[in-house]
matplotlib code that plots the C-alpha trace (Angstrom):
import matplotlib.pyplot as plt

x = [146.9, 146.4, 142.5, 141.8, 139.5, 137.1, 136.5, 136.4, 133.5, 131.9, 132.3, 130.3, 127.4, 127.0, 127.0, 124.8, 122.4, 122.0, 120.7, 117.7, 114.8, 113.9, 110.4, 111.0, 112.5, 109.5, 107.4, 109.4, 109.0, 105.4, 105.4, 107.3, 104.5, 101.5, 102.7, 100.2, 100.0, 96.8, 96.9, 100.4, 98.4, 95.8, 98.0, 99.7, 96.4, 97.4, 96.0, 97.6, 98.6, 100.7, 102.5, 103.2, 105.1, 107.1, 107.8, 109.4, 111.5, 112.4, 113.5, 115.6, 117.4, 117.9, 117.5, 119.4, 122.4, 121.6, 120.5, 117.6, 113.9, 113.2, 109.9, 108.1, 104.1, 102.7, 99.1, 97.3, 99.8, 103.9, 106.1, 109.4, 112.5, 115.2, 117.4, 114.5, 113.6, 117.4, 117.2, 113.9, 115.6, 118.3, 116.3, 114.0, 116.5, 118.0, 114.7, 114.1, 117.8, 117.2, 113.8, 115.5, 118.4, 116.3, 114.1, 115.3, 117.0, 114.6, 114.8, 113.2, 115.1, 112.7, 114.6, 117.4, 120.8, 123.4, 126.5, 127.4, 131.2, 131.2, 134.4, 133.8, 136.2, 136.6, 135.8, 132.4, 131.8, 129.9, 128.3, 127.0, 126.5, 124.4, 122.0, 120.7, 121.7, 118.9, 116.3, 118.5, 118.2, 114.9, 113.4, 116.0, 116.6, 118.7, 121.3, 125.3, 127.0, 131.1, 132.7, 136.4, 138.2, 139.1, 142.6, 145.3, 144.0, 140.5, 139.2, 141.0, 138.7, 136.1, 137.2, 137.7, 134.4, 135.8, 134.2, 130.2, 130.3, 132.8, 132.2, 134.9, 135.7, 137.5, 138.8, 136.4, 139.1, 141.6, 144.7, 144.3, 146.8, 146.8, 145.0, 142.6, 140.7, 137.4, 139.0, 141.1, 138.4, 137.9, 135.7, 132.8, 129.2, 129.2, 126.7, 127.5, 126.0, 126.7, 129.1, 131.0, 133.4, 137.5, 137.4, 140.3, 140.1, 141.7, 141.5, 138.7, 140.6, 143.7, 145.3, 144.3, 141.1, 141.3, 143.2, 141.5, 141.7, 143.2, 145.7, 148.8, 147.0, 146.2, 150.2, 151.2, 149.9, 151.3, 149.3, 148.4, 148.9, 146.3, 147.3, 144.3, 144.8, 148.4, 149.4, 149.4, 149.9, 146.5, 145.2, 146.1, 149.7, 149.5, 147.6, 150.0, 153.1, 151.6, 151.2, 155.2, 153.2, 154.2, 152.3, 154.4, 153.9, 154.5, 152.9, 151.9, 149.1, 147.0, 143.8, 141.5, 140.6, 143.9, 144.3, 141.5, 142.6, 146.2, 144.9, 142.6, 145.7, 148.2, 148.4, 148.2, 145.7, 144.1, 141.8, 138.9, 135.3, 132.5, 130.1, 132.7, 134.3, 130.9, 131.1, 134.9, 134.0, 130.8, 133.4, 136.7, 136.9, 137.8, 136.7, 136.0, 137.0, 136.4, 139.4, 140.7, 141.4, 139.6, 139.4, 137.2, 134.5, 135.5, 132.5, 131.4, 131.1, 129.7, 130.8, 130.3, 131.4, 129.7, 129.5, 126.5, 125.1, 121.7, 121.4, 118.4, 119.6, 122.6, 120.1, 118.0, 121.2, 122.7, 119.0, 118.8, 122.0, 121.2, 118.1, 119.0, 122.0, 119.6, 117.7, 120.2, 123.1, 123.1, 126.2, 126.7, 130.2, 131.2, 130.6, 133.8, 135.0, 135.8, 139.8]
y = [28.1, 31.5, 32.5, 36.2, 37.8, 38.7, 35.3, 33.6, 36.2, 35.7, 32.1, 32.3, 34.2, 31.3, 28.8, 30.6, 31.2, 27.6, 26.8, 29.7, 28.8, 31.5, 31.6, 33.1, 36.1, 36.5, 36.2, 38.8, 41.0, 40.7, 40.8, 44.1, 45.9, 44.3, 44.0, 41.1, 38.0, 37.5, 40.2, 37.9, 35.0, 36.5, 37.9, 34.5, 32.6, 30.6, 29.9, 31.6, 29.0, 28.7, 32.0, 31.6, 28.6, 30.5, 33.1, 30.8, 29.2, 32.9, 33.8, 30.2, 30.8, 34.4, 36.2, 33.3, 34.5, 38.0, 37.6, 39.9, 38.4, 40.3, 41.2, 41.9, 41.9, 45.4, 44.9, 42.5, 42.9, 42.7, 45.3, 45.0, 45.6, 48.5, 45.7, 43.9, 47.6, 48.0, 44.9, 45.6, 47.5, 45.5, 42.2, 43.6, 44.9, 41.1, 39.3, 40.9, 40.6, 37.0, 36.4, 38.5, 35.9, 32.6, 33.6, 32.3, 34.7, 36.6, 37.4, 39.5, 39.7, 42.8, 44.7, 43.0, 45.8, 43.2, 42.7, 39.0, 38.9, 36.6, 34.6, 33.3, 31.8, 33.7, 30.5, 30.6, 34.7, 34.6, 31.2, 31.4, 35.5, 36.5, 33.9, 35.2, 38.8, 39.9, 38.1, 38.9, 42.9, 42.3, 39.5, 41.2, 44.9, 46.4, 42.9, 43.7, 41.5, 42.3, 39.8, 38.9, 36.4, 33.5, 33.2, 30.6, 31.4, 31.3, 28.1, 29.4, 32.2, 30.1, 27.8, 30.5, 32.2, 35.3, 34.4, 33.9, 31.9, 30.4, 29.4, 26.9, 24.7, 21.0, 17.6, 14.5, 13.0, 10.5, 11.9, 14.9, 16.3, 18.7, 20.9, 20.3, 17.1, 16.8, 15.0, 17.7, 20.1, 21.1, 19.6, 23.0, 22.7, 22.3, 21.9, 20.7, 23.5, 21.8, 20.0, 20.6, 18.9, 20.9, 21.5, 23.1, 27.0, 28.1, 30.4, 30.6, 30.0, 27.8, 25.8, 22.5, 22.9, 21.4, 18.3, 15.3, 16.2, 13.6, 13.2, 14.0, 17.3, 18.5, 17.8, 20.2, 23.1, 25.1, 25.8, 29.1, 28.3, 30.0, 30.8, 29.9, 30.0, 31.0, 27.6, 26.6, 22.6, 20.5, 17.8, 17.9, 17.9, 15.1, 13.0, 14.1, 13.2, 9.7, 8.9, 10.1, 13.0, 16.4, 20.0, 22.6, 25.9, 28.9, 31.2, 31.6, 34.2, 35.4, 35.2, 33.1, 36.3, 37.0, 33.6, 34.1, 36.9, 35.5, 32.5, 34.4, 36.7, 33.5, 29.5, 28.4, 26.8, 27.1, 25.1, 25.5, 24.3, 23.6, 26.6, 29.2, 28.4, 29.1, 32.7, 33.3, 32.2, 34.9, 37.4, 36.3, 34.5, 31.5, 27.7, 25.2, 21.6, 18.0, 17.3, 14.1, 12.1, 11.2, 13.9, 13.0, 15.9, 19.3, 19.7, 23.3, 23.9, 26.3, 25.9, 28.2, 28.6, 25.9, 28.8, 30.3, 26.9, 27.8, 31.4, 32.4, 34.5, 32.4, 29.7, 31.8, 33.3, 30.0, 28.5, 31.4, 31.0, 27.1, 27.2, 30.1, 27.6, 24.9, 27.2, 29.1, 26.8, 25.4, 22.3, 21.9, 20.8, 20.2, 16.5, 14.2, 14.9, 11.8, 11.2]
z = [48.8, 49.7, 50.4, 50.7, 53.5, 50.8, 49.4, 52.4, 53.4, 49.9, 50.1, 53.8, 52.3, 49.9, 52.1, 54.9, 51.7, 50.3, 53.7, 53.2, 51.9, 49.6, 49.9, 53.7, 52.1, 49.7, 53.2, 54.8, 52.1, 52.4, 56.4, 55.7, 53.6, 55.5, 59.2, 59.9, 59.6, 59.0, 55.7, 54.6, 55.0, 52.7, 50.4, 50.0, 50.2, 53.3, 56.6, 59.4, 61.1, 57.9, 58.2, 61.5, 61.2, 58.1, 60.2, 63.0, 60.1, 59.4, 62.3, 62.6, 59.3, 59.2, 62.6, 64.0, 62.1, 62.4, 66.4, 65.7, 65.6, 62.7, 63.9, 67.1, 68.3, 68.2, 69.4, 66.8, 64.1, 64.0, 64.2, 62.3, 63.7, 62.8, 61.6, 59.5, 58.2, 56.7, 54.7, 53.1, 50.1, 49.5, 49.8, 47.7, 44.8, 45.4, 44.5, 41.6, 40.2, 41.6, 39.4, 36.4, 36.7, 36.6, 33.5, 30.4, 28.0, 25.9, 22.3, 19.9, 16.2, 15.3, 18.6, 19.2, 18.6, 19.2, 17.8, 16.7, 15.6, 12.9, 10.9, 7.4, 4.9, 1.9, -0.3, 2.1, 2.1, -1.7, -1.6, 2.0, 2.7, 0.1, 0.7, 4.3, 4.2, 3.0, 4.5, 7.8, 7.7, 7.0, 10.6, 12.6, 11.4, 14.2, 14.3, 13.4, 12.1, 12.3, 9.4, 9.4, 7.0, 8.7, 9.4, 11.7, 15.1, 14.2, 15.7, 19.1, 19.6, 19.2, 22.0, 24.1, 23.1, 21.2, 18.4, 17.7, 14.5, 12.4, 8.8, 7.4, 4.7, 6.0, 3.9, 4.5, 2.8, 4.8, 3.2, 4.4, 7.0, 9.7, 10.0, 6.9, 8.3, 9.7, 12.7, 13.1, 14.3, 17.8, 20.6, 19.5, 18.8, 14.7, 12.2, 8.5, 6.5, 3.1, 1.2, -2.1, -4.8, -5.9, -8.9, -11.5, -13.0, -16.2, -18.2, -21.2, -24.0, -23.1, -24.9, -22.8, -23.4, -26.8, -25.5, -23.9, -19.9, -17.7, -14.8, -17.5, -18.8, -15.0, -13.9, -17.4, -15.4, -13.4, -10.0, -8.3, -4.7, -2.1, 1.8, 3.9, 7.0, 6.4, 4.9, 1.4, 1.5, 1.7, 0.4, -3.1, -2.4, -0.5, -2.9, -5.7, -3.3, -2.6, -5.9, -6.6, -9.0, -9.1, -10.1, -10.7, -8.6, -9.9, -7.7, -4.2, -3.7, -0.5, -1.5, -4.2, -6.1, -6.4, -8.3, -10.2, -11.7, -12.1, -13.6, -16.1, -17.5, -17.3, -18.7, -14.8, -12.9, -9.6, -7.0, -5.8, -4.4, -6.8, -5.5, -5.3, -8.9, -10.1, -8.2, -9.6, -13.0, -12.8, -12.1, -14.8, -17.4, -16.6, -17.2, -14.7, -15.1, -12.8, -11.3, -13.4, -10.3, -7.3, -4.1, -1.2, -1.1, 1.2, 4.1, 5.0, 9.1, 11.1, 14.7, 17.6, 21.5, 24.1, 25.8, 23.5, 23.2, 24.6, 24.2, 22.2, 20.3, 19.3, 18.7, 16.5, 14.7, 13.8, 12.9, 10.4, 8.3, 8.3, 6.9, 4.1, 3.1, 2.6, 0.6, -1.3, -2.0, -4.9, -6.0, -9.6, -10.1, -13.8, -15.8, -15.6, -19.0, -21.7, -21.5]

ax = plt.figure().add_subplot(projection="3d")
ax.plot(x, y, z, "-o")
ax.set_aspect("equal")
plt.show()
């Protein structure tokens, strides 16, 4: 291993400075600005005795390393040394970047300009945003949010802390494969924000509608396929191949709005979560439907960086959006139909 002459010399400093008591500095600092020791001792409401004994540490730890005493007697008070009159600046500058260090991160949402950068899936986006965007510009008015659509590598930048918050949608179901199970997830700080049942989108007015809906009328359809996260197989595919089912695809599209408004101008179908069907079906005319067989229900995450774990602001961010969801989410996935 190759060590350069600037670490090694950065690495010496630390370990000459964990054996410094820092409270000598603070005393030299004051022996600088009073140049007694009796107006030190006052200052730092100690006996003199006291000071002097600091000051001997003093000189052990840090003019011993310097060899300079630091300071000298000048009549009844202590005069300091050219050496000890360099470092008062510096050490001074250091203390205070020391103290500004060791507070705990402060945070005000009413001034507070930072930018969080912020990943939502677009099943999440209308269910989840408009429930704490308002309220948001209004407890922390200078906050930016930047919002991106989740896509593949998504759960990477939160791992490697590119990311602030990610807002996803995963399968609590056991037949779920890669990468749509709740086991699948990274080892991130998560909280479940709420939970939600798939449910089928046709259009108003089609012709299934006016047949009993069961497992055979579902498989009639033909399926509008969504890309999330750049893949379009998940669970129901492999519940369908399990059971040696098929349902025919006819179209693959990018996005669910996309579907939406394929499925309201066609006889196809297209899947979805409870919550967000509800938004889509605001928006096109289309019908929603149970599903006419069993799918274990899809959970709603946000995660974020271990790295932000404790930051205040991150803390108060995340706290925020929770609380709104509880709030402003609302679940009301269609009645199982009669057969």
């Amino acid at each position: 291993m190759i060590y350069s002459p600037k670490l090694v010399s950065n690495l010496e400093c630390f370990m000459q400075l964990a054996q410094i008591d820092l409270n000598l500095l603070k005393l030299m600092l004051i022996l600088l600005e009073e140049g007694s020791v009796s107006r030190a001792a006052y200052q730092l409401n100690l006996s003199q005795s006291a000071i002097s004994k600091q000051l001997t540490k003093l000189r052990e730890q840090v003019g011993s390393a310097l060899k300079d005493p630091l300071f000298i007697k000048a009549g009844t008070g202590l005069k300091a040394t050219a050496k000890a009159q360099a470092m008062e600046q510096p050490l001074r500058e250091w203390l205070r970047l020391y103290c500004q260090m060791m507070v705990p991160n402060h945070f005000d949402p009413q001034q507070d300009e930072r930018e969080f950068k912020i990943s939502i899936a677009e099943n999440a986006f209308p269910v989840v945003v408009p429930g704490f965007m308002q309220s948001l510009t209004q407890a922390a008015p200078k906050l930016k949010l930047n919002i991106a659509k989740t896509h593949s590598k998504s759960l990477q930048l939160v791992e490697q802390s590119q990311l602030d918050l990610l807002i996803i949608a995963r399968d609590t179901d056991l037949r779920a494969g890669f990468p749509w199970h709740i086991n699948h997830l990274p080892e991130v700080p998560r909280v479940t924000l709420f939970e939600d049942e798939n449910v089928c989108l046709v259009r108003k007015n089609h012709p299934v509608l006016t047949h009993p809906w069961n497992l055979e009328s579902f498989l009639s359809l033909s399926r509008i396929k969504i890309s999330v996260e750049e893949q379009t197989r998940w669970l129901l595919d492999e519940v369908l191949l399990a059971q040696g089912k098929e349902s025919p695809d006819m179209a693959v599209v990018a996005d669910f709005h996309s579907a939406a408004l394929l499925a309201q101008h066609s006889d196809m179908s297209m899947i979805c979560t409870s919550a967000f069907a509800n938004q889509l079906c605001e928006r096109y005319e289309l019908k929603m439907l149970p599903m006419p067989f069993h799918l274990g229900p899809a959970k709603y995450f946000m995660l974020w960086p271990e790295t932000q774990e404790t930051n205040p602001a991150h803390i108060w961010l995340r706290e925020f959006i929770q609380k709104k969801c509880l709030e402003s989410v609302k679940i009301n996935p269609p009645a199982p139909l009669d057969s």
